[in-house]
BASESE-221022 format. One record per residue (C-alpha): residue in one letter; residue number from 1; x, y, z; chain. Coordinates in nm, 4 decimals, padded with zeros to 6 digits. Layout:
N
(site "a", NUM, (X, Y, Z), "A") ...
//
This chain:
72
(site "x", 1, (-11.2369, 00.4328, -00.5514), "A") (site "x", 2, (-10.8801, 00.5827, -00.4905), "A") (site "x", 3, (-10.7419, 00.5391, -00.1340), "A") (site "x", 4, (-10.5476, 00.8374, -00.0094), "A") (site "x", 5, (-10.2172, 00.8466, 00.0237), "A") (site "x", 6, (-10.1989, 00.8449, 00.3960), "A") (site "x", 7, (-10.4118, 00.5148, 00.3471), "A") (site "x", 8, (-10.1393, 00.3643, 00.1238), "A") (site "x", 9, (-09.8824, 00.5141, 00.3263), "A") (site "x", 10, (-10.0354, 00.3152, 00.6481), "A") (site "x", 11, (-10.0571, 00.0055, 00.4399), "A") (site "x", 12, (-09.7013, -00.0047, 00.3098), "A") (site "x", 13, (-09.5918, 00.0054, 00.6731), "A") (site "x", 14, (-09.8375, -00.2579, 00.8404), "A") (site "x", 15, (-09.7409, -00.4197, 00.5119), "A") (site "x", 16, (-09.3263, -00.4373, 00.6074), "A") (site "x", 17, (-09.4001, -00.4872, 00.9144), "A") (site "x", 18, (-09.6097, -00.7942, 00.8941), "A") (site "x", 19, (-09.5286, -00.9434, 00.5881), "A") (site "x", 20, (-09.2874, -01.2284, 00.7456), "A") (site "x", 21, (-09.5040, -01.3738, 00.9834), "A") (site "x", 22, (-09.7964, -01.3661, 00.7361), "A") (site "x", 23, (-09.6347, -01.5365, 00.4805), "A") (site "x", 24, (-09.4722, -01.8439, 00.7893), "A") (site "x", 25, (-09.8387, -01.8568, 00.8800), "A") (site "x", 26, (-09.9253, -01.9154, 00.4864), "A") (site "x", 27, (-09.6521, -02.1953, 00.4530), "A") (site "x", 28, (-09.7841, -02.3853, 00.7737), "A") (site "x", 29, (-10.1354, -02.3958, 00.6230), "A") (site "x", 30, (-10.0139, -02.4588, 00.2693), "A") (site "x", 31, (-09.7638, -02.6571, 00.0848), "A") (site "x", 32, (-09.7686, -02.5725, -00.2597), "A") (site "x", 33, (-09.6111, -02.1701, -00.3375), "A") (site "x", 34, (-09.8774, -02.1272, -00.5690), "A") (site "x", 35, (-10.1062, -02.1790, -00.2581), "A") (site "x", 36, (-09.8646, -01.9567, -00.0543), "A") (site "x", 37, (-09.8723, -01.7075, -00.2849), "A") (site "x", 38, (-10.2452, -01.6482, -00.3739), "A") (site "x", 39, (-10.3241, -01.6732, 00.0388), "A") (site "x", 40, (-10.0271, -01.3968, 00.1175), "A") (site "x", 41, (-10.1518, -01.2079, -00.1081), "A") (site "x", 42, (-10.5432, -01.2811, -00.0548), "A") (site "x", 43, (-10.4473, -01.1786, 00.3338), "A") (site "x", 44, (-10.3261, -00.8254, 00.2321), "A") (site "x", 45, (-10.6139, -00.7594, -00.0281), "A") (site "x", 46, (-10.8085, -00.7799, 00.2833), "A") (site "x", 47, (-10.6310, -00.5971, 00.5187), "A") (site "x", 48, (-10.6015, -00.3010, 00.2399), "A") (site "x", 49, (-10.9580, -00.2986, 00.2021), "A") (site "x", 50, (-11.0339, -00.3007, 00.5947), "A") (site "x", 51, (-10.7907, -00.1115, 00.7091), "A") (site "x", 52, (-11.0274, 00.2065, 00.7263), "A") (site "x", 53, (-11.2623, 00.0190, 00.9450), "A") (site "x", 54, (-10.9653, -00.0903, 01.1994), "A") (site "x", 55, (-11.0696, 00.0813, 01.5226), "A") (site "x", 56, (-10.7170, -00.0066, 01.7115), "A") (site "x", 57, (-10.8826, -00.2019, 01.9691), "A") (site "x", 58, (-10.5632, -00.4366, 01.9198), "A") (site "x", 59, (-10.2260, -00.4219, 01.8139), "A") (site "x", 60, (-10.2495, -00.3950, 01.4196), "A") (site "x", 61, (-10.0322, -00.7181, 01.4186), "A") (site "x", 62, (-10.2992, -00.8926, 01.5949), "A") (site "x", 63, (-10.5441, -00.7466, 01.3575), "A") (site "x", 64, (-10.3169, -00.8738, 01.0836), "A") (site "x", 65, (-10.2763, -01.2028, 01.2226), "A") (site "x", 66, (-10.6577, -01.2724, 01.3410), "A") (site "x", 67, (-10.7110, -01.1872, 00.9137), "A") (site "x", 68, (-10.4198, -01.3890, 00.7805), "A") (site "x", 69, (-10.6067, -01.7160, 01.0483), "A") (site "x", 70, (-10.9301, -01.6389, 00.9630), "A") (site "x", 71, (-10.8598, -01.5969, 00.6143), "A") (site "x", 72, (-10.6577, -01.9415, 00.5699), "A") 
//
């Protein structure tokens, strides 16, 4: 199914926004950049497919950051 483009639009942002501290939390947890890479980008497969169920109960960065944890 096709995400709209205010979807992608939202994801490109939390995406530049985020995408440092995801990928310094990656490096603690891993050491290889194979590892690195397939978690950074295993952490933004996920928050693309939740980001329609994000309620903004927290700062998106939080949301981002409780994924990238939980997800490594």
């Amino acid at each position: 199914m096709s995400k709209s483009p205010h979807h992608r639009a939202q994801f490109q942002q939390i995406y530049l926004e985020n995408q440092d501290r995801v990928y310094r939390l990656c490096r603690a947890y891993l050491g290889s950049d194979e590892e690195v890479d397939n978690l950074f980008q295993e952490v933004f497969l996920k928050v693309w497919q939740n980001l329609p169920t994000f309620r903004g109960e927290a700062a998106v960065s939080t949301w981002v950051y409780r994924i990238a944890v939980n997800t490594a």
